[in-house]
C-alpha angles and dihedrals in degrees: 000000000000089000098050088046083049095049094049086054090047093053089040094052087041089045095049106040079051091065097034086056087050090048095049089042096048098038101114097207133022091249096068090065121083121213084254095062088040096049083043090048100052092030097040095107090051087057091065077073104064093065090034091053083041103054092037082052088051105038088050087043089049095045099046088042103233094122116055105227087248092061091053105047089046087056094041090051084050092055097045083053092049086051104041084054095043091051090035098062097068083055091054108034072051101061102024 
């Protein structure tokens, strides 16, 4: 179950640097861009680390039995949500 919470952040996080790439690219002036697709744009490797350090965390706390599963797929469920959003608002602020 934590790798398969891990792999739906991954493509979240994939899936939405790959749109904010296209925004930035396609904006046709500086002022269409907000600082949140710029901070994405230029930060958007370093977020691959947040579900790799995760799921290294849970699987270590899982393996060592201090969480209990339910804890940490509550947490990892958390995080996909935080990172859905984060990755979401460029869309949005996009089309709306």
């Amino acid at each position: 179950m934590i790798y398969s919470i891990a792999g739906f952040q991954f493509i979240f996080i994939a899936i939405g640097l790959l749109f904010v790439n296209v925004i930035v690219k396609v904006a046709t002036a500086s002022s269409d861009l907000t600082r949140l697709d710029y901070s994405l744009f230029h930060a958007g490797l370093y977020l691959f680390l947040i579900p790799a350090v995760w799921l290294t965390l849970a699987n270590f706390l899982q393996n060592q039995s201090l969480v209990s599963d339910r804890t940490l797929r509550v947490s990892g469920y958390i995080l996909t949500a935080v990172l859905l959003v984060l990755l979401g608002v460029p869309l949005v602020e996009l089309y709306f």
